[in-house]
N, C-alpha and C positions, 0 to 999 in steps of 0.2 A: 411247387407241389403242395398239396392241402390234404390234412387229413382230418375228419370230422366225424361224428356222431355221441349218442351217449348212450350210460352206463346209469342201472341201478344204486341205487346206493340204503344205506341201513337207517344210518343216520345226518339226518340234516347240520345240526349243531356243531358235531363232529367233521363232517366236511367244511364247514366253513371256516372253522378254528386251523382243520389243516391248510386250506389255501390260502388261508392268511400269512401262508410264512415264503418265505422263498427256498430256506432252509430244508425244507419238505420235498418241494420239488428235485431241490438238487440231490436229494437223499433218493429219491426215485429213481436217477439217470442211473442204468448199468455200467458198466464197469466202470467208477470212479476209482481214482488213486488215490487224488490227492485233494482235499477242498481250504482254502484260505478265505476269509470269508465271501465275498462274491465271484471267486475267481477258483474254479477248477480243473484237476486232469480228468480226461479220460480216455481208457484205453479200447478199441475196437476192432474188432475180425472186419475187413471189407474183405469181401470175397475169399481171399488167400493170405492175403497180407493184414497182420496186427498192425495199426497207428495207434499213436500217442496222438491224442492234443490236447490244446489250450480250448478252454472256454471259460466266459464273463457273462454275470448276469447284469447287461446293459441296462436294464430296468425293468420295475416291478412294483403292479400296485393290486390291492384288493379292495373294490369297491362295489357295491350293490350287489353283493352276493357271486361277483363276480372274479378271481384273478387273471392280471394280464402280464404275461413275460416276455422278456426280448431277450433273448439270449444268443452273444455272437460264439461261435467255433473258429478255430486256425490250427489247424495242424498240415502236416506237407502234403503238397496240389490238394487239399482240400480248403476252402473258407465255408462258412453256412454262417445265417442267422435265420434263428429259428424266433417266431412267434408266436403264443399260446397264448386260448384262452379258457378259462376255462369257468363254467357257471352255474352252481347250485341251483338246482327248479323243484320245486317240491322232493321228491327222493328219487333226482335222478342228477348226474352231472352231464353236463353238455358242454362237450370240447369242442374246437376249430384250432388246428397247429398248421400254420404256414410255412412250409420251409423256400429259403433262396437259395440254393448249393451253387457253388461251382467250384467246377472240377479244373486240372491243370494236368492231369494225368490223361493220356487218352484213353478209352477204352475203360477207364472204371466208374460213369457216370453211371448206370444202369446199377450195379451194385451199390452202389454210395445212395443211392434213392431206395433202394432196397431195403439196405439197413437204416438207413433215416427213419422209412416207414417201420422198420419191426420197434426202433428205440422207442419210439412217438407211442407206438401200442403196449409196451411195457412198462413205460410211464404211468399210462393209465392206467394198466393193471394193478399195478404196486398201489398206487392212488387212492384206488376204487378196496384194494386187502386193508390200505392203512386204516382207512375210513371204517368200513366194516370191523375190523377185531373187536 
């Protein structure tokens, strides 16, 4: 699953001081619980059901105006590793987030891609408010 486009932004400088961190990003993911340094919870509605999991930020660099993330997930019958990228152009950011899901539950893949896609869009949102204030 891929999700892609961009977003306006205020300030150039300012975004690129934010995607220099990894910090930043994790700070964007909804419903965190708990973050230790590269390694966080997080809690999420799929459909009916609230999960708990594990997520690692596998790697992470910021180069040419550009950040790149690898970020794995593990919580129950779900795995994901999610790939972001994300890249300052004059005053606009330009994302690409690749997600790999799989699922082990039957019947919740459709949902789990669902809120994949809203989390990926709230990232940016939060992203796009940090940069701007």
């Amino acid at each position: 699953m891929e999700i892609s486009g961009e977003v306006k932004i205020k300030n150039v400088d300012k975004a690129k001081e934010f995607l220099s961190s990894y910090q930043n990003l994790i700070n964007c993911i909804p419903g965190i619980t708990e973050i230790k340094g590269k390694e966080f919870t997080v809690r999420a509605k799929i459909g009916f059901l609230t999960v708990e999991t594990k997520a690692q930020v596998k790697s992470f660099e910021f180069r040419d105006n550009e950040s790149v993330s690898v970020i794995e997930v593990k919580g129950v019958g779900v795995t994901s590793t999610i790939t972001s990228r994300v890249k300052v152009d004059n005053d606009k950011l330009i994302y690409k987030i690749e997600y790999d899901v799989q699922v082990t539950i039957k019947g919740l893949e459709k949902l789990v891609e669902k809120q994949a896609h809203k989390i990926a869009e709230d990232i940016i949102t939060c992203t796009k408010q940090r940069i701007d204030e």
